[in-house]
C-alpha positions, 0 to 999 in steps of 0.5 A: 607139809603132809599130814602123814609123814612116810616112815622110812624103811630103806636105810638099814639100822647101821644108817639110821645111828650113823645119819643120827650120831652125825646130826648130833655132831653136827648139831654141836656146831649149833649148840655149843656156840648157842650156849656161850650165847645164851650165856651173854643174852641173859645179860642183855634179857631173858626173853632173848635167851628163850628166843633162842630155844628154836635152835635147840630144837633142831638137832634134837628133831632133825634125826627123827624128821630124817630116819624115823627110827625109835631112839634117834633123838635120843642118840643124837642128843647124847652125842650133843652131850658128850661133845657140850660135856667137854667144850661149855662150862655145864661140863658132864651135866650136858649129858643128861641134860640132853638125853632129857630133851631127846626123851622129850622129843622122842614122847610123841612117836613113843605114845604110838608105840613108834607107828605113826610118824604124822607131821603133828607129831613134829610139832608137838614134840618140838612145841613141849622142848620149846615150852619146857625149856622155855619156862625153866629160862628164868630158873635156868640163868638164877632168877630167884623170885621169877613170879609166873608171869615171867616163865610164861612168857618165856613158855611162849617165846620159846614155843614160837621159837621151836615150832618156827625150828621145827618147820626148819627141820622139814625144809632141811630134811627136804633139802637133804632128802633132795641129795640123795644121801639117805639113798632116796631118790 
């Protein structure tokens, strides 16, 4: 990827929520379903469950990576926790929840006042989803006495996992930057 990630400025505001609320919808399909699965993994292990964090990854990130705009993390992500809110069993704990994430995602371009958009930023902002979610993996599925070993492996799972999400991310966003749909050509 480049160092330096051009900050978009041809789509008007109105595009920027709408390609945001649309990522989060879409990223819905992702999450529900990832969430009943991550349900059934902590049957099988709790290093599945922080396997399966680079996904979570993606809808978060994916609006920032197409739009650049300051708050479309956050957008997406709250509509991510409407729709969870009313079709998982966290119910309306899934809004919050998920606008913490957003949050999460969005810390790195915050710091720079929304400036710089370079492709670290990505990462990092990707990697501290990954390894804060995947530390709360064994608290998260009831694991009352987890020791720290146990949540630092998950950490690292789950670290893995969402900076291999968060290289996704730059290979959809090319894909679709390819169509034209954001109105590059």
């Amino acid at each position: 990827m480049n160092a330096e990630v051009k900050n978009e400025k041809n789509l008007s505001i109105t595009q920027a929520l709408l390609v945001s609320v649309a990522v989060g919808v879409a990223g819905s399909i992702v999450i529900v379903p990832l969430t009943y699965l991550q349900i059934f993994a902590t049957l099988a292990h709790t290093y599945l469950v922080a396997l399966t964090l680079g996904l979570w990854v993606i809808p978060c990130l994916l609006p920032l990576v197409l739009v650049r705009r300051p708050g479309s993390a956050l957008l997406a992500c709250g509509a991510i926790g409407v729709i969870s809110a009313v079709t998982t069993p966290f119910g309306l704990a899934a809004i919050p929840a998920l606008l913490f994430e957003g949050l999460i995602v969005e810390i790195p371009f915050l710091v720079t006042l929304y400036r710089s958009w370079r492709t670290v930023q990505y990462y990092v902002a990707g990697g501290i989803l990954g390894a804060f979610m995947g530390f709360m993996v064994p608290a998260s599925i009831g694991i009352k006495t987890p020791g720290i070993t146990l949540p630092i492996i998950c950490m690292l799972i789950a670290l893995v996992s969402a900076l291999a999400g968060t290289w996704l991310c730059f290979l959809i966003g090319s894909k679709v930057r390819l169509t034209g749909v954001l109105g590059e050509h």
